[in-house]
GUKOL-357074 format. One record per atom (N, C-alpha, C, O): residue number from 1; x, y, z. Coordinates in steps of 0.1 Angstrom, whole numbers, plus 5000, padded with zeros to 4 digits. Each point is the difference from the previous one (the first is absolute). Last residue first. Layout:
% GUKOL-357074
PT vexfi    x    y    z
PT   NUM    X    Y    Z
...
% end
This chain:
% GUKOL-357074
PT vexfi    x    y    z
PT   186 5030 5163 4795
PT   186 5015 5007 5000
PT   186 5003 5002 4990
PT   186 5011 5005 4998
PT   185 4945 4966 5013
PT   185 4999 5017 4999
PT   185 5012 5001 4994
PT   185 4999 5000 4987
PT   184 4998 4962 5040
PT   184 5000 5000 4986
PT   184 4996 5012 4987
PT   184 5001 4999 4988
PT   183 5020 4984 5065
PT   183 4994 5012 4992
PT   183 5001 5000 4986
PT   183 5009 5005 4993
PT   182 5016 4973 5048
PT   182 4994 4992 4987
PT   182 4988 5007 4991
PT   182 4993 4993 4992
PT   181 5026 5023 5051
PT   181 5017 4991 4990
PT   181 4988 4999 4989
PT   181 5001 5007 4990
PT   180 4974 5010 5043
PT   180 5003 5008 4990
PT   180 5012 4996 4991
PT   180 5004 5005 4989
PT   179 4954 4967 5029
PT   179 5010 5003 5000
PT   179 5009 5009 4992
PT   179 5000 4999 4987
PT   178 4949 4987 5015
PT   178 5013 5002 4990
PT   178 5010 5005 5013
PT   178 4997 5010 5006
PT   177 4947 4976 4979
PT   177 5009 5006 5012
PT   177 5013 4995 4996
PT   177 5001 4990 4994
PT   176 4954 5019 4971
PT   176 5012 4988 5010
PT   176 5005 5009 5010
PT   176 4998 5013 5001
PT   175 4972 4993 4952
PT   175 4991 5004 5015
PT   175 5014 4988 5006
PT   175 5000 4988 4997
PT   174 5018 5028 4958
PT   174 4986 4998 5000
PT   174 5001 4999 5019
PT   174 5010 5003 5006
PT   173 5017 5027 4964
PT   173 5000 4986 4988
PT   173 4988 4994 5006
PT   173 4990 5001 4993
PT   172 5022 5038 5027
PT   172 5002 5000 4988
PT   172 4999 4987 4990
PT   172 5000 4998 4988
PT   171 4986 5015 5065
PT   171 5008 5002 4992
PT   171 4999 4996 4982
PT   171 4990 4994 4996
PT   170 4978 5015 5049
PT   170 4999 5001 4982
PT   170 5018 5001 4995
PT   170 5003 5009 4993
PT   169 4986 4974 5060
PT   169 4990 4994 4990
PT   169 4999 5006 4984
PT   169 4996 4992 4992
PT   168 5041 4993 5048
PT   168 4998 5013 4987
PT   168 4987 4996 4995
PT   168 4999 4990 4992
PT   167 5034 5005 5053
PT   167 4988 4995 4992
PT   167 4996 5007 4993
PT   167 4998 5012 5002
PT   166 5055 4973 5018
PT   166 4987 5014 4991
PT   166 4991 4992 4997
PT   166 5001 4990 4994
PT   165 5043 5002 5041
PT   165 4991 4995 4993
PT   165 4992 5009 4997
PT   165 4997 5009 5007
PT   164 5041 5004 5018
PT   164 5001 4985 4997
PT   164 4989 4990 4992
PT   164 5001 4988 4998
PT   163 5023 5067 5000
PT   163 4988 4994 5007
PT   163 5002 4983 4997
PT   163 5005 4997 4989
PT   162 5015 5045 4989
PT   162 5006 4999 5019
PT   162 4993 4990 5005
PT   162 5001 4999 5013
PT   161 4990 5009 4942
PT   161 5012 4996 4999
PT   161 5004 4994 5011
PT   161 5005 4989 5002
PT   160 4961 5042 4988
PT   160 4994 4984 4994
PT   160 5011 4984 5006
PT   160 4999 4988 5002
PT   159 5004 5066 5012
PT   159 4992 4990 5006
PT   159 5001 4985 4997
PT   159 5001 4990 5007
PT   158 5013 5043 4964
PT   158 5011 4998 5006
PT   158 4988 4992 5011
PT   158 4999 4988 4996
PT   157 4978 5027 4971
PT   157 5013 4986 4996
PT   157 5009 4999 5011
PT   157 5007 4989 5001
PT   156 4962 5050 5000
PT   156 4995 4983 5003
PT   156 5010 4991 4998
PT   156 5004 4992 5008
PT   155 4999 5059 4984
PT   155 5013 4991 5000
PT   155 4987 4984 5009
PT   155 5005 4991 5007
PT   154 4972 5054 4978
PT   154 5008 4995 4989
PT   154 5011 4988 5003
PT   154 5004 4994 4990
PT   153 4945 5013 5029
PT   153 5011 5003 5001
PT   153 5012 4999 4989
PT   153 5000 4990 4993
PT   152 4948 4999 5015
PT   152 5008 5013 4988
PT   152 5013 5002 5006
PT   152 5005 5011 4996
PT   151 4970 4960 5029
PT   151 5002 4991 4987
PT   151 5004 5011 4991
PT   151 5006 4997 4989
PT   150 4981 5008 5055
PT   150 5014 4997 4996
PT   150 5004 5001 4990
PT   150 5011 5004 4997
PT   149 4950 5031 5009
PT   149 4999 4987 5001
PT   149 5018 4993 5001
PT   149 5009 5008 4995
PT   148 4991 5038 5025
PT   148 4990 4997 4990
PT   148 4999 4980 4997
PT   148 5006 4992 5008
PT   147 5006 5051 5031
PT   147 5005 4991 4990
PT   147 4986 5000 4993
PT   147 4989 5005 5000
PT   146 5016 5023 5043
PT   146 5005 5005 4989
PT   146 5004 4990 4991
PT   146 5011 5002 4996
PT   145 4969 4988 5046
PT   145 5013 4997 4997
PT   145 5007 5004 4993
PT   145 5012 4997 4999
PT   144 4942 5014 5011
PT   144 5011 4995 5014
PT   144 5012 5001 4997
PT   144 5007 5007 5007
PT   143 4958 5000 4955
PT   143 5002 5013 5013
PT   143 5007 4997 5013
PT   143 5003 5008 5009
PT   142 4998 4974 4936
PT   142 4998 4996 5015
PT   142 5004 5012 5012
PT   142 5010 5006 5004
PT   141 4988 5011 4942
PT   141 5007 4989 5013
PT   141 4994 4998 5012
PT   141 4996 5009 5008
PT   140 4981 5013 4955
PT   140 5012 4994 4998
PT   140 5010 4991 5002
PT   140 5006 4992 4994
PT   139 4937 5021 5016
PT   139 5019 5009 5001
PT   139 5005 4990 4990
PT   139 4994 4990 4995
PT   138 4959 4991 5025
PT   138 5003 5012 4994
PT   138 5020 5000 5005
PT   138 5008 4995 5008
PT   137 4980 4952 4989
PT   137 4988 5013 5008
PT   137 5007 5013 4995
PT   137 5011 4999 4995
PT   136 4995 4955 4983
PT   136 5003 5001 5020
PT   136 4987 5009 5007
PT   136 4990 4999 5006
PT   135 5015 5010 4946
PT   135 4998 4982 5002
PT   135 4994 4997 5014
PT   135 4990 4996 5004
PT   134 5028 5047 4981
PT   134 4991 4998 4993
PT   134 4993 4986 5004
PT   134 4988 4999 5000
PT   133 5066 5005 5003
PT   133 4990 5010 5001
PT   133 4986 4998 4987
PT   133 5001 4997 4988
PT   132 5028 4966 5041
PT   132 4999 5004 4988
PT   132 4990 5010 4995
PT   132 4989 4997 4997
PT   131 5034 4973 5049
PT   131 4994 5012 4997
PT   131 5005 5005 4981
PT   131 5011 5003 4996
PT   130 4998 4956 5041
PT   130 4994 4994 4985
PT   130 4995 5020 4994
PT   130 4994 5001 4990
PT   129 5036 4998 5049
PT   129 5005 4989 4991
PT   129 4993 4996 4988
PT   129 5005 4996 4990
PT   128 4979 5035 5047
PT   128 5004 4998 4989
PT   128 5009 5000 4992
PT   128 5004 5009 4993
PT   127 4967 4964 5032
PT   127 4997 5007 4994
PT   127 5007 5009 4995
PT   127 4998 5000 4988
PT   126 5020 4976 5040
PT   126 4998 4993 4994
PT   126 4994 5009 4988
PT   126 5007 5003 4991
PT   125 5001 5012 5048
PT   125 5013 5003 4990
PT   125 4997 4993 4988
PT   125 5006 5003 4989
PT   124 4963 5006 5048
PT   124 5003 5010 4989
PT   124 5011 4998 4989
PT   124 5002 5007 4990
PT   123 4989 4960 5044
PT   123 4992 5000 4991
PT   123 5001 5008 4986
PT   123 4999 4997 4989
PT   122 5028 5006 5048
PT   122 5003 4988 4997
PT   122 4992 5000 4988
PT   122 5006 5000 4989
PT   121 4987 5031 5043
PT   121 5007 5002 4993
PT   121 5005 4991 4989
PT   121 5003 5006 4990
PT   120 4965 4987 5044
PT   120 4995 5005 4987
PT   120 5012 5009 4991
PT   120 4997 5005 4989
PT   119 5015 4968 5050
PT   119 4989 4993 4988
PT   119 4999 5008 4989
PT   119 5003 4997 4989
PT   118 5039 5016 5034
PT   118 4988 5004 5005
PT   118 4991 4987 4988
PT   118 5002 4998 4989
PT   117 5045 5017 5012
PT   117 4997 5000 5017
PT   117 4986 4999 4998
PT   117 4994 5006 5009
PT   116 5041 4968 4953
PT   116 4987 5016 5003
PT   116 5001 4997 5021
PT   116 5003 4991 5008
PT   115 5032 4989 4946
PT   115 5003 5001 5015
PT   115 4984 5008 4998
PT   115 4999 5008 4991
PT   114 5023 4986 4970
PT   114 4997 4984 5007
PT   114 4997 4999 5014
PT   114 5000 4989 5006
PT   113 5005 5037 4940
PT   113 4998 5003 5014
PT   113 4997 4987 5004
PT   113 4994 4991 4993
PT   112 5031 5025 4966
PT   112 4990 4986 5002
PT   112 5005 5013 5015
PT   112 5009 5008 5003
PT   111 4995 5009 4949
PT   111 5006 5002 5008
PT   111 4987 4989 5012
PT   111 4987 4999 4998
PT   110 5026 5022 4945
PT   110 4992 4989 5011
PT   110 5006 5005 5014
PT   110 5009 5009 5000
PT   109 4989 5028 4964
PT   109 5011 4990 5005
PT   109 4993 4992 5008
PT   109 4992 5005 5008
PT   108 5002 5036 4967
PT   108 4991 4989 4993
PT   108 5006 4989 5009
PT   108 5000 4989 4994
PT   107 5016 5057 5014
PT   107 5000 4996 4983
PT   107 4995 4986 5002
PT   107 5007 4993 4992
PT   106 4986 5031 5044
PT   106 5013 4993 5000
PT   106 5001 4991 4987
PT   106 5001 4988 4999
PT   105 4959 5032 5014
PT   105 5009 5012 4999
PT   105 5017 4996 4999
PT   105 5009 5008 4999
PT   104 4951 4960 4995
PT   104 4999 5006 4986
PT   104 5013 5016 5007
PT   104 5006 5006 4992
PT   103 4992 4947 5030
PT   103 4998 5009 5005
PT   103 5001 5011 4986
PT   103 5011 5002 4995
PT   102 4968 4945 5018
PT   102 5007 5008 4990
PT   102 5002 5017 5006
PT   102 4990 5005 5005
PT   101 5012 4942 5020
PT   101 4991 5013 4999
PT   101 5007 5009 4987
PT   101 5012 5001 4998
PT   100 4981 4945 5026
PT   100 5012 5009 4991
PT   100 4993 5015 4999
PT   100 4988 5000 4998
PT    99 5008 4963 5050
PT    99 4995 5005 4990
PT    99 5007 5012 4992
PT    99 5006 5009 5005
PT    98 5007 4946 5027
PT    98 5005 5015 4995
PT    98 4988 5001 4990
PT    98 4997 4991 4992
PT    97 5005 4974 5051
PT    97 4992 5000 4990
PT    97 5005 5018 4996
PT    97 4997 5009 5008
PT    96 5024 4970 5029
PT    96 4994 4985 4991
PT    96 4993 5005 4986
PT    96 4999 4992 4990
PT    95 5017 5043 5049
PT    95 5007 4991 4991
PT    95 5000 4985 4993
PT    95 5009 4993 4996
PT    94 4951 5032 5029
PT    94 5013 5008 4999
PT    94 5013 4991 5002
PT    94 5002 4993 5010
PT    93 4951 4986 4993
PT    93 5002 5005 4988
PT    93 5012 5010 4993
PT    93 5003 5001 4988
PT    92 4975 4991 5059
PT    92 5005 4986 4993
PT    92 5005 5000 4988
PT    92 5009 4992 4998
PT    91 4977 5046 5021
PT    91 5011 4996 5011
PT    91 5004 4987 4994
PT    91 5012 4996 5000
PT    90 4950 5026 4979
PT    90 5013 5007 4998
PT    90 5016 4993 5011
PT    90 5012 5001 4999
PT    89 4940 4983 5008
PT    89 5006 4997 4983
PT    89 5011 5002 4996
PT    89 5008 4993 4994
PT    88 4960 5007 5047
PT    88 5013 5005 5002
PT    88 5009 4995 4987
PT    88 5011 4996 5001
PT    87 4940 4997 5003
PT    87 5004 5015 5003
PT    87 5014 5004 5003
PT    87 5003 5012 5001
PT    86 4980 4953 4958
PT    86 5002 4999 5017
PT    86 5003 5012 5009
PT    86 5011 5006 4997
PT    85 4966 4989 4948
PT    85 5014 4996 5008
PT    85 5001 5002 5017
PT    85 4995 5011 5004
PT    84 4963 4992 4963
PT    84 5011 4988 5001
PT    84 5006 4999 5008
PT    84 5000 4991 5008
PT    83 4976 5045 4977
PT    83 4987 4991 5003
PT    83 5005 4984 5008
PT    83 4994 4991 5006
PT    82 5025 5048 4976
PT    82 5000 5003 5016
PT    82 4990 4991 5003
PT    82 4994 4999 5010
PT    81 5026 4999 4948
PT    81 5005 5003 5007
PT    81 5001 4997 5019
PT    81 5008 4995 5008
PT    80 4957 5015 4954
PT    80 5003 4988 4996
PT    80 5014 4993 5014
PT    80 4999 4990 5006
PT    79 4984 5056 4991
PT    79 4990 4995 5007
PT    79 5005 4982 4997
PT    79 4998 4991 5009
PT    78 5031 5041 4971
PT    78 5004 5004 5012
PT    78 4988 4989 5007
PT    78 5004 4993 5008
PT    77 4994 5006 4948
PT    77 5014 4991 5003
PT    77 4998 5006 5010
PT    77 4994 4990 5005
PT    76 4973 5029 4978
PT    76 4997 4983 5001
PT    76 5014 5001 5005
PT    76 4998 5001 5012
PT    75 5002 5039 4984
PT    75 4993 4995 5007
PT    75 5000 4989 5003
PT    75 5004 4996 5012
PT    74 5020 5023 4956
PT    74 5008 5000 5008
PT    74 4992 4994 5017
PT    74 5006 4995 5010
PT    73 4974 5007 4943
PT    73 5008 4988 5004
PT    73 5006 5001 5013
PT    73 5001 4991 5007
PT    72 4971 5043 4967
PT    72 5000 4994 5012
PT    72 5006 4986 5005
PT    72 4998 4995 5010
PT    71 4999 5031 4943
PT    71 5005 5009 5013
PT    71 4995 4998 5014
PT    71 4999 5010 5007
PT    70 4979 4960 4956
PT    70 5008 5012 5002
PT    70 5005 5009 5004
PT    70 4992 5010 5000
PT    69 4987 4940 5018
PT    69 4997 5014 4994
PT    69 5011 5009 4994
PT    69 5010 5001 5008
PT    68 4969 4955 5024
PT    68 5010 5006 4993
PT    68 4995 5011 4989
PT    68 4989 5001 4996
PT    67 4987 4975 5039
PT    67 5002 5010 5000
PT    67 5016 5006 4996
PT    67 5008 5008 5005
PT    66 4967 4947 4989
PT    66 4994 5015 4996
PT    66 5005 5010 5003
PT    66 4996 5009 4993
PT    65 5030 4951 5020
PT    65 4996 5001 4987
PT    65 4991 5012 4993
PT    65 5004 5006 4990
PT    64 5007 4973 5054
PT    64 5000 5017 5000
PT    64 5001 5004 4982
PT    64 5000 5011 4995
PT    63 4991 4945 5031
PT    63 4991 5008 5008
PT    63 5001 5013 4991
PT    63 4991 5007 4997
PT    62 5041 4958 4987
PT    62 4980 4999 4998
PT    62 4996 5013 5002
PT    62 4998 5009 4992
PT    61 5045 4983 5025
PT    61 4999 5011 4989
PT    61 4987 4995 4992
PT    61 4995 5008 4991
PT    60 5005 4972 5054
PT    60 5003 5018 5001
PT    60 5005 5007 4989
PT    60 5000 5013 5000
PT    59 4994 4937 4998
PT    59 4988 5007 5004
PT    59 5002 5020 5003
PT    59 4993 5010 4997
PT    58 5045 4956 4994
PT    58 4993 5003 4991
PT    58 4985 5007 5002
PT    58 4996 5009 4991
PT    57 5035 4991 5043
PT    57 5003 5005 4987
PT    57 4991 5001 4988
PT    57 4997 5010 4994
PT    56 4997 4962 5043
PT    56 5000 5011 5004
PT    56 5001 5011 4988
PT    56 4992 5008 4997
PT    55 5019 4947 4994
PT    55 4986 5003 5000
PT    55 4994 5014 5005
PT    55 4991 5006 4994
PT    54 5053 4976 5008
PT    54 5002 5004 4989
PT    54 4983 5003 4997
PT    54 4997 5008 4991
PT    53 5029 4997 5058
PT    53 4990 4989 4992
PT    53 4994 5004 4984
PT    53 4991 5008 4999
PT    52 5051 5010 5035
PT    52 4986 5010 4995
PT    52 4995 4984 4991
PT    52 5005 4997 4989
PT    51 5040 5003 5038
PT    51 4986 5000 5006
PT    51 4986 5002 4993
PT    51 4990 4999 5006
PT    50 5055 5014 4976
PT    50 4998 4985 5003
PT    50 4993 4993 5002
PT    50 4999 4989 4995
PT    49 5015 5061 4995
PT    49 4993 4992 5010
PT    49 4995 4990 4997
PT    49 4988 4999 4999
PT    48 5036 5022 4970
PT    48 5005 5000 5012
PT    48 4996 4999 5012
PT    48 5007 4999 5010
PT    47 4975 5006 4950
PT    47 5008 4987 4999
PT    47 5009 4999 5012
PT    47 5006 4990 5004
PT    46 4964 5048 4983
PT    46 4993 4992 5005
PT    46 5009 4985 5005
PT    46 4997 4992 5009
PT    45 5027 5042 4973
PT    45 4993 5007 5007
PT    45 4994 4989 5009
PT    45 5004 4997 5011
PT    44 5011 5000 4946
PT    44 5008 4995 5007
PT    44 4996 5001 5013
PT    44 5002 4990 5006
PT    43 4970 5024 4962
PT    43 5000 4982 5003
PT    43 5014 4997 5009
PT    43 5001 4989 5006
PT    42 4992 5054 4982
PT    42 4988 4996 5006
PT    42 4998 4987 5003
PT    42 4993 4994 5008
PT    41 5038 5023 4966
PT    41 5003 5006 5015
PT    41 4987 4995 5006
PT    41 5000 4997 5012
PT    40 5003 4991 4942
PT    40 5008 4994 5008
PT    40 5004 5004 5013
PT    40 5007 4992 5006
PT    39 4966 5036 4966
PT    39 4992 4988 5004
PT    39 5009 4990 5008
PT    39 4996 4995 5010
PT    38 5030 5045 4987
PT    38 4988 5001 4994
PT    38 4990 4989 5003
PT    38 4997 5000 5012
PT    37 5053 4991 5001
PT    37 4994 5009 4995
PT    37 4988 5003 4993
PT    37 4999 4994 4989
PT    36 5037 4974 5047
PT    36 4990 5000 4991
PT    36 5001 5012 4996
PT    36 5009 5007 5006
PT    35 5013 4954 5026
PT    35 5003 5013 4994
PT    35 4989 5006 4991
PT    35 4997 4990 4994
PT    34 5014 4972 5048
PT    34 4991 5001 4989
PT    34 5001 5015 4995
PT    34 4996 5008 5008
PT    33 5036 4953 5023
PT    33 4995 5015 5001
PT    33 4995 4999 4987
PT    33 5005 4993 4991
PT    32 5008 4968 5026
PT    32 5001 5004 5008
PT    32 4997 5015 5000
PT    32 4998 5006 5011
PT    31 4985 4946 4972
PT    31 5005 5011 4997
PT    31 5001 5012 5008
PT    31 4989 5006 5003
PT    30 4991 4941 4990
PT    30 5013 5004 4996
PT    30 5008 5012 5001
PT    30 5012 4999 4998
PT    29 4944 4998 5011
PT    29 5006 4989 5008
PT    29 5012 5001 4998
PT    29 5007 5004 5009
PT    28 4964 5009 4961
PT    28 4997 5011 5006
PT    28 5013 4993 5012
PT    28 5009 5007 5000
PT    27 4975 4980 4957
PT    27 5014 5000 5004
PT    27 5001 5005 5012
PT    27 5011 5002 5003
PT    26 4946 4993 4973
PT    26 5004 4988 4999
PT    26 5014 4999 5009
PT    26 5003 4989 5005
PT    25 4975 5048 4991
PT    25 4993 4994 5011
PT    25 5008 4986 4996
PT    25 5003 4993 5010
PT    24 5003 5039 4960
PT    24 5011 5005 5011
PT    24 4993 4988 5010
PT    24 5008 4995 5008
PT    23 4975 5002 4955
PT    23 5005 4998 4998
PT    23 5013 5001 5013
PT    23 5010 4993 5003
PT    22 4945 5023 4988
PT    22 5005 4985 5005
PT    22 5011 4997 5002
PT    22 5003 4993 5011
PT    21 4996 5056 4987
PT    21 4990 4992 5010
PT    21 5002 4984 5004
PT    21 5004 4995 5011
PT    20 5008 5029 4946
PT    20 5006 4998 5011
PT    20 5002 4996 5015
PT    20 5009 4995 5006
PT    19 4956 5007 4959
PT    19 5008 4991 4994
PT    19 5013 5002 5014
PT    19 5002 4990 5007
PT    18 4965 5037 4994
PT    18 4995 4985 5002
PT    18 5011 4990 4996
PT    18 5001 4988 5005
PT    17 5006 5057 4988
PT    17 4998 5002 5015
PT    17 4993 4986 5008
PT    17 4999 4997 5012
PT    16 5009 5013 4939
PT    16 5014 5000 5007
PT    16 4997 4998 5014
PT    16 5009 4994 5006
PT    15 4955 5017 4969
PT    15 5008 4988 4997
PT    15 5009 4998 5008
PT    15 4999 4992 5009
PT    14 4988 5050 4992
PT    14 4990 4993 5012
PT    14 5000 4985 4996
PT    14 4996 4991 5008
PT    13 5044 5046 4981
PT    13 4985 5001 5004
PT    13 4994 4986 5004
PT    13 5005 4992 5009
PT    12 5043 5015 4983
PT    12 4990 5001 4992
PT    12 4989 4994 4996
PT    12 4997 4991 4992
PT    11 5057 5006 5036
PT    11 4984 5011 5002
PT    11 4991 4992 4989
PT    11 5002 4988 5000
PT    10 5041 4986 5027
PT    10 4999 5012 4989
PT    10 4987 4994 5001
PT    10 4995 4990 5003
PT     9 5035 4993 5037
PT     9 4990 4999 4993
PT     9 4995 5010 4990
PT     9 4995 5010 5006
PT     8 5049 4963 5023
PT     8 4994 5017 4988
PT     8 4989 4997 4995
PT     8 5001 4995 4990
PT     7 5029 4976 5050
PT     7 4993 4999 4987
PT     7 4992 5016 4997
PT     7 4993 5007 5007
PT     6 5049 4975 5024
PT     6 4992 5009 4999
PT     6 4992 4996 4987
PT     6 5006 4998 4989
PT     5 5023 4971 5035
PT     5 5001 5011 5007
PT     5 4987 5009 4999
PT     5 4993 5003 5009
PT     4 5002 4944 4978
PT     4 5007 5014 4997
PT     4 4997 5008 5011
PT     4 4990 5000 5007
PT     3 5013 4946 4989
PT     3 5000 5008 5002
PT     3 5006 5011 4996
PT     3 5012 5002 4997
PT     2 4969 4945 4984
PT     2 5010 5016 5004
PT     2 4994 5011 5007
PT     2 4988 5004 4998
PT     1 5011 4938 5002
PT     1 4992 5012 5000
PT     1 5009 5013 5000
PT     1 5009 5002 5008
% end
């Protein structure tokens, strides 16, 4: 059985967020810290509690299915969130689990947070981690963190690299999880 340090879970949207999901649930045992961005922050998020009964989950993105919407995602992910995770989330969650954040004033540069003092800090970050103006909610940028979704970062690759395992649900040839030695993308 292998063990990894850090698995990377990449974004896009609400496939990705199923597909990672299982996918990460199949390895979840295996792995010592879950990295993510955009839909993959959210699955890393949840993958980090161990505890969370994969039915729980699925019933609480049932529950909130309608109240997605245009410029309210930032909602569903904050109530989907708080619907889950354990009130001391952030305490179990500070260094096991880096969320990638895009900082649009630091020319576009990923940058992983891994440490919050607070649940709902925890939360905020996740959100935004998936923040895409218009989508999320009004502005530009995330009003906590000043970012934008990960996934517009310009150096990802360098992540792809530092990490012991990638779940990729749209890479380029078809739906696998990949190691990055063996990246058939390159």
């Amino acid at each position: 059985m292998n063990k990894w340090d850090t698995v990377l879970l990449r974004g896009g949207g609400f496939p990705a967020f199923w597909y990672n999901y299982g996918y990460g649930c199949a390895i979840y045992n295996q792995v010592s810290c879950f990295v993510g961005y955009s839909a993959g922050a959210l699955c890393a998020t949840i993958l980090t509690f161990p505890d969370l009964a994969m039915q729980n989950v699925l019933d609480e993105a049932l529950r909130l299915r309608s109240d997605v919407r245009l410029g309210h995602l930032d909602y569903v992910i904050t109530k989907f969130l708080d619907q889950l995770l354990p009130e001391d989330a952030h305490t179990q969650a500070n260094g096991k689990l880096g969320i990638i954040l895009c900082r649009p004033c630091n020319m576009m540069k990923a940058e992983v947070v891994s440490h919050w003092s607070s649940r709902r800090e925890l939360i905020a970050c996740v959100v935004a981690s998936s923040f895409c103006p218009g989508l999320v909610s009004c502005g530009l940028v995330d009003p906590v963190y000043g970012s934008v979704d990960g996934g517009l970062s310009c150096d990802l690759s360098a992540f792809s690299s530092s990490v012991s395992f990638v779940i990729d649900s749209c890479p380029p040839v078809n739906f696998m999880a990949y190691n990055p030695e063996h990246d058939l993308a390159k």
